[in-house]
Jmol script that loads the backbone (N, CA, C; Angstrom):
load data "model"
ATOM      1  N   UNK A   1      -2.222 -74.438 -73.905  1.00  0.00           N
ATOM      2  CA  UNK A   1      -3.374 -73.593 -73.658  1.00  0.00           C
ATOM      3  C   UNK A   1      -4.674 -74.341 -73.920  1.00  0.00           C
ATOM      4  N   UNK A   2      -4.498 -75.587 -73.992  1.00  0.00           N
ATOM      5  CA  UNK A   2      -5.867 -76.092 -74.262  1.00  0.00           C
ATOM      6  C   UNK A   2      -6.176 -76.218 -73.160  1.00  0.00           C
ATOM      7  N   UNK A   3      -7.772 -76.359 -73.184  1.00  0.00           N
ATOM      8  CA  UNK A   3      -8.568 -76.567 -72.082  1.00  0.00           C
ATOM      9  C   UNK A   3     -10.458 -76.973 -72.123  1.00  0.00           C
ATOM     10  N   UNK A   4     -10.565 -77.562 -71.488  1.00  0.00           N
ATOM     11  CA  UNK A   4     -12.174 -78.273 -71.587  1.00  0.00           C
ATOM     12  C   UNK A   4     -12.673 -77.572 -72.533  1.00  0.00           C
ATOM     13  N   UNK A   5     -13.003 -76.523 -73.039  1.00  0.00           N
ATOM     14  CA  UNK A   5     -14.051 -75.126 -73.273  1.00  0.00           C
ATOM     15  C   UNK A   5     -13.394 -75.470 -75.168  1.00  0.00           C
ATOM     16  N   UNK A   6     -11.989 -75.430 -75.161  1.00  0.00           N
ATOM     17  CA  UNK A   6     -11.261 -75.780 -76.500  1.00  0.00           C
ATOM     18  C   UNK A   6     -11.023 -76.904 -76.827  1.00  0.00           C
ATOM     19  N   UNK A   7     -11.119 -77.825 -75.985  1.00  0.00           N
ATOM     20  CA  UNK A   7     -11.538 -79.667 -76.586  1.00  0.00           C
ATOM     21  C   UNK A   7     -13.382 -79.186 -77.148  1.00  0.00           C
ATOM     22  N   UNK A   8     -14.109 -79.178 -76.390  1.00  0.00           N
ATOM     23  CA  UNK A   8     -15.581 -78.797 -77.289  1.00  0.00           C
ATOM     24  C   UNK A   8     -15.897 -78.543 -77.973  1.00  0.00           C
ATOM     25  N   UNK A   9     -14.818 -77.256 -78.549  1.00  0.00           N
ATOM     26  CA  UNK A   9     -14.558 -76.322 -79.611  1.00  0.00           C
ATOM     27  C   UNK A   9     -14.418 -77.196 -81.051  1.00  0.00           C
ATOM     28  N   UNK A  10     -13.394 -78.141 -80.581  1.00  0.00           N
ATOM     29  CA  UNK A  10     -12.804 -78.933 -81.643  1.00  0.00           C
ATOM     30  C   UNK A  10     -13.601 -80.238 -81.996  1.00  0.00           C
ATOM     31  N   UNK A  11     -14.475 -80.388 -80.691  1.00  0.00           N
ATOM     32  CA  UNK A  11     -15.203 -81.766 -80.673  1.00  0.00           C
ATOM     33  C   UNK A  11     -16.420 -81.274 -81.712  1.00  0.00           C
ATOM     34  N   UNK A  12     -17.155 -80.723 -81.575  1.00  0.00           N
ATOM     35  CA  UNK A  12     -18.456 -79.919 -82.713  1.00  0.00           C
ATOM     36  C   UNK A  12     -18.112 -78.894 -83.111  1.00  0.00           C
ATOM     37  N   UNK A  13     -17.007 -78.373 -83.372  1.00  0.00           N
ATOM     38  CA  UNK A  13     -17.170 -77.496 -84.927  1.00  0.00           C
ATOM     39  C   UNK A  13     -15.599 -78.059 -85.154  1.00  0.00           C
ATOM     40  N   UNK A  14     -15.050 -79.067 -85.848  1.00  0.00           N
ATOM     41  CA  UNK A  14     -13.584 -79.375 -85.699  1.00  0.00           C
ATOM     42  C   UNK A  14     -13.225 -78.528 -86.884  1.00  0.00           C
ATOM     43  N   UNK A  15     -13.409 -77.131 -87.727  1.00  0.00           N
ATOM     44  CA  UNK A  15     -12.888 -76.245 -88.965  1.00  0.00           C
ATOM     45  C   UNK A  15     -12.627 -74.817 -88.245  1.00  0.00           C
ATOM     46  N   UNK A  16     -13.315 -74.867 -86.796  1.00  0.00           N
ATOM     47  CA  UNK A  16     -13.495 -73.722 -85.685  1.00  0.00           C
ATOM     48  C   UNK A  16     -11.798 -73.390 -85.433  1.00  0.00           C
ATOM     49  N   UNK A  17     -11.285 -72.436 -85.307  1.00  0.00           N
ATOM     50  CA  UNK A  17     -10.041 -71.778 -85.038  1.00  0.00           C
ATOM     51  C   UNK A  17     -10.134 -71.414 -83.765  1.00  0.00           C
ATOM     52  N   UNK A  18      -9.630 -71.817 -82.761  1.00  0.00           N
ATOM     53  CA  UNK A  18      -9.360 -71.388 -81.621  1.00  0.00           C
ATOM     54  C   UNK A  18      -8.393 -70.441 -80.997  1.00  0.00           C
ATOM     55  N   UNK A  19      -8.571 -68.855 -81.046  1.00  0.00           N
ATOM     56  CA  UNK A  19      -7.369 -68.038 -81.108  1.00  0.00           C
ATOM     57  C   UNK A  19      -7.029 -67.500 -79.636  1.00  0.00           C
ATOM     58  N   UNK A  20      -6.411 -67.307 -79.030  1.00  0.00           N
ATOM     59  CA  UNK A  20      -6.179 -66.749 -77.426  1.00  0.00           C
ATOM     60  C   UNK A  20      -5.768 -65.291 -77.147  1.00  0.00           C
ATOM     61  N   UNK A  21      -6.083 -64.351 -76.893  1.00  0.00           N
ATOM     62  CA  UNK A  21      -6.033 -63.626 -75.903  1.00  0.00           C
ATOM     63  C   UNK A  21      -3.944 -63.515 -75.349  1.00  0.00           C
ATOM     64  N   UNK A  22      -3.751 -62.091 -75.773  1.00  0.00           N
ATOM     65  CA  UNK A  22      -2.739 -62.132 -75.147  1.00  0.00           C
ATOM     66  C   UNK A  22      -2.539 -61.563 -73.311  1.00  0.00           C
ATOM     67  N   UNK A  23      -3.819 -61.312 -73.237  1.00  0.00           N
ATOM     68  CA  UNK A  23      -4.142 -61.256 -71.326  1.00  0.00           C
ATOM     69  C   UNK A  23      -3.703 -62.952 -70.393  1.00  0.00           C
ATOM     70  N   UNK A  24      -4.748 -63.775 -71.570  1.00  0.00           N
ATOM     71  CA  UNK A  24      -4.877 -64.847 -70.980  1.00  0.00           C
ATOM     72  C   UNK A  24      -3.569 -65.843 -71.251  1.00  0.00           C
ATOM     73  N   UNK A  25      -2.754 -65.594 -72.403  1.00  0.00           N
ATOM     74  CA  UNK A  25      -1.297 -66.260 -72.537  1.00  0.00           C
ATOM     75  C   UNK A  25      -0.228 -66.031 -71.205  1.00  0.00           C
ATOM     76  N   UNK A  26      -0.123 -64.370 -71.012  1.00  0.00           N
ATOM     77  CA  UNK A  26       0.077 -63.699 -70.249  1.00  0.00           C
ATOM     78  C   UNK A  26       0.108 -64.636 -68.836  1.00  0.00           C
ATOM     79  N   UNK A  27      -1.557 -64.594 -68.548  1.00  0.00           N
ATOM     80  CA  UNK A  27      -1.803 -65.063 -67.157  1.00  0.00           C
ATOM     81  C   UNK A  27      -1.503 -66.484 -66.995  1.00  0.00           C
ATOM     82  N   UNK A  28      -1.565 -67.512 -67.963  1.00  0.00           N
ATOM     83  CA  UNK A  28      -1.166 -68.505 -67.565  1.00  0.00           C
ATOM     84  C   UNK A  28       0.166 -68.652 -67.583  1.00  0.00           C
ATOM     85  N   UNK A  29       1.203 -67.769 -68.200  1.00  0.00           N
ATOM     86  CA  UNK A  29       2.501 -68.094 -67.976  1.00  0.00           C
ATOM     87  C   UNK A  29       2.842 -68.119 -66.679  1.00  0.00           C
ATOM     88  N   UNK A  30       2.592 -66.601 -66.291  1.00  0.00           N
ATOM     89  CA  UNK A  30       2.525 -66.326 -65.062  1.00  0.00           C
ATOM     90  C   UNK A  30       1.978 -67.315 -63.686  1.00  0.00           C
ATOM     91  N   UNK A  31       1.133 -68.200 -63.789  1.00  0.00           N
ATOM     92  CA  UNK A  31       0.722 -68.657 -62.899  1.00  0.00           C
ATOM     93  C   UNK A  31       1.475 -70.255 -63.403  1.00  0.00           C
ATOM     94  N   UNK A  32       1.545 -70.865 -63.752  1.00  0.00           N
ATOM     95  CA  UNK A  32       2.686 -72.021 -63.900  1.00  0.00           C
ATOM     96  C   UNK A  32       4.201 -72.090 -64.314  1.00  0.00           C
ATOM     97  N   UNK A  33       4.213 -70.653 -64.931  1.00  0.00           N
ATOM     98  CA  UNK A  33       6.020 -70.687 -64.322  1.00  0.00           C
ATOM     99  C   UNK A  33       6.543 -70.103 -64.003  1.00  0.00           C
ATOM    100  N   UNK A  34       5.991 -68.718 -63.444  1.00  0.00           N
ATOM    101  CA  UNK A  34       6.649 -68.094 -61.918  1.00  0.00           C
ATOM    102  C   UNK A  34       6.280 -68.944 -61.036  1.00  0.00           C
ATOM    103  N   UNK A  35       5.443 -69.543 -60.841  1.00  0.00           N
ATOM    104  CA  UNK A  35       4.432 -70.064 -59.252  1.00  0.00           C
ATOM    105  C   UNK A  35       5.292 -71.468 -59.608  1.00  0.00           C
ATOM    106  N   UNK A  36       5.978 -71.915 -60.329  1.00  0.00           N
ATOM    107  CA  UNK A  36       7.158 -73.245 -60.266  1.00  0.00           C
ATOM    108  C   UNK A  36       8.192 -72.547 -59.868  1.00  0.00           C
ATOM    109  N   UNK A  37       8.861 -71.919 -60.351  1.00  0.00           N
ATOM    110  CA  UNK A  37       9.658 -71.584 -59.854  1.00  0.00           C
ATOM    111  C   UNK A  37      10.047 -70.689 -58.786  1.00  0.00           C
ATOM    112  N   UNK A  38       8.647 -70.477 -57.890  1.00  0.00           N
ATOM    113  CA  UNK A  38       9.047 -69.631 -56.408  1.00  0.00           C
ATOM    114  C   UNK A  38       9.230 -70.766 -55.883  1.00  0.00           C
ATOM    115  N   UNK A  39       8.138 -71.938 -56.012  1.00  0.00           N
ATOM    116  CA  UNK A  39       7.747 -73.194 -55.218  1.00  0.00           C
ATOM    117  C   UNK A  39       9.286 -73.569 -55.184  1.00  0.00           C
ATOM    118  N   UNK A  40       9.645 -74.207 -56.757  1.00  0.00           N
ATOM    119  CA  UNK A  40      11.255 -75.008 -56.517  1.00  0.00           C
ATOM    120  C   UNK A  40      12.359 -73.934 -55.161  1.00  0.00           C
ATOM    121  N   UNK A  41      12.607 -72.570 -55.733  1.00  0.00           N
ATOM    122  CA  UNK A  41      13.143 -71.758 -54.839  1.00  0.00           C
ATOM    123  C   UNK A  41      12.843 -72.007 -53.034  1.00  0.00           C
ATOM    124  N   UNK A  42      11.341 -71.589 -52.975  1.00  0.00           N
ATOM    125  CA  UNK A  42      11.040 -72.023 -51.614  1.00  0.00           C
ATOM    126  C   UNK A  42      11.812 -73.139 -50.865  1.00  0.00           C
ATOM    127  N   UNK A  43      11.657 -74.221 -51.382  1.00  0.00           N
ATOM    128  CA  UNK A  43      11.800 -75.604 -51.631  1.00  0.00           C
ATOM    129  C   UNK A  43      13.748 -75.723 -51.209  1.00  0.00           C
ATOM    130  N   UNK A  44      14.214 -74.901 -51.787  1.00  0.00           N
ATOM    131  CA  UNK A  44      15.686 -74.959 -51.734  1.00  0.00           C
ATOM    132  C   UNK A  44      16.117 -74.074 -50.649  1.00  0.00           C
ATOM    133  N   UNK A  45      14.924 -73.521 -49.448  1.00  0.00           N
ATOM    134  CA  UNK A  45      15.434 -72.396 -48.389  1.00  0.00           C
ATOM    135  C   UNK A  45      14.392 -72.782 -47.363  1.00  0.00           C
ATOM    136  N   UNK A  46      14.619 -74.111 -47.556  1.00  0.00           N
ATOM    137  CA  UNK A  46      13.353 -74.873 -46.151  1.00  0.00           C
ATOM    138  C   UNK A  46      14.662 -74.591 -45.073  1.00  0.00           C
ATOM    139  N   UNK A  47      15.776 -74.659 -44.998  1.00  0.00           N
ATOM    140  CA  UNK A  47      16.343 -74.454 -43.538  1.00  0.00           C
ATOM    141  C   UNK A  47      16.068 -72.844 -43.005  1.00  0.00           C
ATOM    142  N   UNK A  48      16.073 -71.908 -44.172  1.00  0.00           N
ATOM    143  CA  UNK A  48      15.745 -70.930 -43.403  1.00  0.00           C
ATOM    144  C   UNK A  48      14.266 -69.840 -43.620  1.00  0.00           C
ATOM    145  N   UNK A  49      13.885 -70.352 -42.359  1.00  0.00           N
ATOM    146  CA  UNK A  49      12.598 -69.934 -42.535  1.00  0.00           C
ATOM    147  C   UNK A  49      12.179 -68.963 -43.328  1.00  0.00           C
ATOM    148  N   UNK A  50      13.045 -67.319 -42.608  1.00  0.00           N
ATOM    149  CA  UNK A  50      12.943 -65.879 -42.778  1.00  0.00           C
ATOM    150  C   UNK A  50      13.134 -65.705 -44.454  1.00  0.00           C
ATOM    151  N   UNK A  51      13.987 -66.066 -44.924  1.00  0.00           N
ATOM    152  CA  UNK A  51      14.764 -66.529 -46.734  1.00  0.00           C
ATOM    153  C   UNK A  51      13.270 -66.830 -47.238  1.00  0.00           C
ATOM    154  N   UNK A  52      13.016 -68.172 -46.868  1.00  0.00           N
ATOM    155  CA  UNK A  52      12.311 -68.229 -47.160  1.00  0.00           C
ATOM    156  C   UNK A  52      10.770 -67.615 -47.757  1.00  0.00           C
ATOM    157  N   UNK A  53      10.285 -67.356 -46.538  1.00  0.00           N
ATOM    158  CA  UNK A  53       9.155 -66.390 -46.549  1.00  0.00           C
ATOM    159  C   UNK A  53       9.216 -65.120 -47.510  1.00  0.00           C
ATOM    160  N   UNK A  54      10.809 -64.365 -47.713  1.00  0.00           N
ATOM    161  CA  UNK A  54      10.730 -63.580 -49.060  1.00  0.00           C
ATOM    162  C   UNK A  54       9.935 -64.385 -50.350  1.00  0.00           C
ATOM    163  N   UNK A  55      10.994 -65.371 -50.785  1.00  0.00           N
ATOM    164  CA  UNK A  55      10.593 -65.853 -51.756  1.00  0.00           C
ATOM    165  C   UNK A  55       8.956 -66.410 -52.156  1.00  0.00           C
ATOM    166  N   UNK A  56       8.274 -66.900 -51.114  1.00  0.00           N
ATOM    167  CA  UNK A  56       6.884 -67.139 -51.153  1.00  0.00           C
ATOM    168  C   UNK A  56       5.909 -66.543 -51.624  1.00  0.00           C
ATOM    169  N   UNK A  57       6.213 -64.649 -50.523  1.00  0.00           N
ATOM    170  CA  UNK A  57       5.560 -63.697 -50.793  1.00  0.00           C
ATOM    171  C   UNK A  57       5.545 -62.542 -52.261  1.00  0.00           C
ATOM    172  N   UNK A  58       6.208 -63.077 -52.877  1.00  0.00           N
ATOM    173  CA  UNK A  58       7.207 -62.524 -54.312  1.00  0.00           C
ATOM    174  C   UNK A  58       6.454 -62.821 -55.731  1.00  0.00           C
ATOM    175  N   UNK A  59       5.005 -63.166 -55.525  1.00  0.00           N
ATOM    176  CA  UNK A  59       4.511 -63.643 -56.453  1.00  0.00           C
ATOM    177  C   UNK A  59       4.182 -62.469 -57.535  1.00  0.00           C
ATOM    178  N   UNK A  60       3.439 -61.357 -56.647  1.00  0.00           N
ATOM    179  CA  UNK A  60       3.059 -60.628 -57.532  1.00  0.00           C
ATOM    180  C   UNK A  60       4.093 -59.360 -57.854  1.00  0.00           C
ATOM    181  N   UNK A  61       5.012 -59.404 -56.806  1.00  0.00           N
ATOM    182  CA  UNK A  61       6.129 -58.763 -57.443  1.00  0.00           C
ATOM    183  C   UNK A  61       6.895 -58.860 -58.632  1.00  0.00           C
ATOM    184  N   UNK A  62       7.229 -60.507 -58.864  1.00  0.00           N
ATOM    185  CA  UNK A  62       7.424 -60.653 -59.935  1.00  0.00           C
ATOM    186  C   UNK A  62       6.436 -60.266 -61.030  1.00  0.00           C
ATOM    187  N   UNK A  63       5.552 -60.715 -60.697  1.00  0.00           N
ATOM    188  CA  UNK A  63       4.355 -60.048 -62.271  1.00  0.00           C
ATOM    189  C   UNK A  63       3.798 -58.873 -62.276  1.00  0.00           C
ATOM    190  N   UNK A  64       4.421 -57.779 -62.095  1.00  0.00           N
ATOM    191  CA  UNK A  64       4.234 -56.446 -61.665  1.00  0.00           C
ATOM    192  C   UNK A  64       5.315 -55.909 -62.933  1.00  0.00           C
ATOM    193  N   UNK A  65       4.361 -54.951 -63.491  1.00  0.00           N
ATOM    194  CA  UNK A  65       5.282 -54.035 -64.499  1.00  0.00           C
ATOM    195  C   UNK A  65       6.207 -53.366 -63.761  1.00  0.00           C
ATOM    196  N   UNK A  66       7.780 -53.954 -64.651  1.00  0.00           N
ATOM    197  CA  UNK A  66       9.010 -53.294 -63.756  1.00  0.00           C
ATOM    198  C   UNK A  66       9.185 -51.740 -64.108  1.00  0.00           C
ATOM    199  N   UNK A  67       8.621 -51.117 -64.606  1.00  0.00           N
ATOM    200  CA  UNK A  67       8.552 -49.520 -64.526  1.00  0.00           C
ATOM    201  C   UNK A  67       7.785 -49.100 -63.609  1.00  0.00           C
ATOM    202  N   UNK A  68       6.331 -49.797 -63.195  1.00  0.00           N
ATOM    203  CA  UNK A  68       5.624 -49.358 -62.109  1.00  0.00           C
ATOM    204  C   UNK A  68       5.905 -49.482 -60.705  1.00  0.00           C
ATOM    205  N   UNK A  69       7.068 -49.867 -60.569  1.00  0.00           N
ATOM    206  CA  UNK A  69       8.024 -50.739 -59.035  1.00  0.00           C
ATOM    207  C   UNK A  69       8.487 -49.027 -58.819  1.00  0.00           C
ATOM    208  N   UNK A  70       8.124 -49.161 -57.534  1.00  0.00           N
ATOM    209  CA  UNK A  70       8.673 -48.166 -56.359  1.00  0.00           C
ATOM    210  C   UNK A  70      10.096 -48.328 -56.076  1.00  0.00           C
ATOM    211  N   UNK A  71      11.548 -47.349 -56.406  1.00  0.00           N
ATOM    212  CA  UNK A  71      12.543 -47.955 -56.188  1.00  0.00           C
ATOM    213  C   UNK A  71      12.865 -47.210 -54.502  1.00  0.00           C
TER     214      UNK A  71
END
end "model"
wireframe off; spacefill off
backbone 0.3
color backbone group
């Protein structure tokens, strides 16, 4: 979770505690390891197009509260 904004943090005030946000833990999981692992998936259904294209479009399905899913 580091990042430019928390190297600074540490560069001039290095006693500064840098604490995170469980939105923003959240969102970056979500965006580097679902979004790896649709990619690898994708990746393994290049012969079929249609297969494919599920898995691509599946991003925010996956990160969608599974009680709020329409069955």
């Amino acid at each position: 979770m580091q990042s430019l904004y928390g190297l600074e943090i540490k560069a001039h005030c290095p006693q500064a505690e840098v604490d995170y946000d469980l939105f923003h833990v959240v969102a970056k999981y979500g965006r580097e390891v679902i979004d790896r692992v649709r990619v690898d998936q994708a990746n393994r259904w290049r012969e079929q197009p249609s297969a494919r294209k599920v898995i691509q479009s599946s991003r925010w399905l996956l990160l969608r509260n599974r009680s709020s899913l329409q069955r």
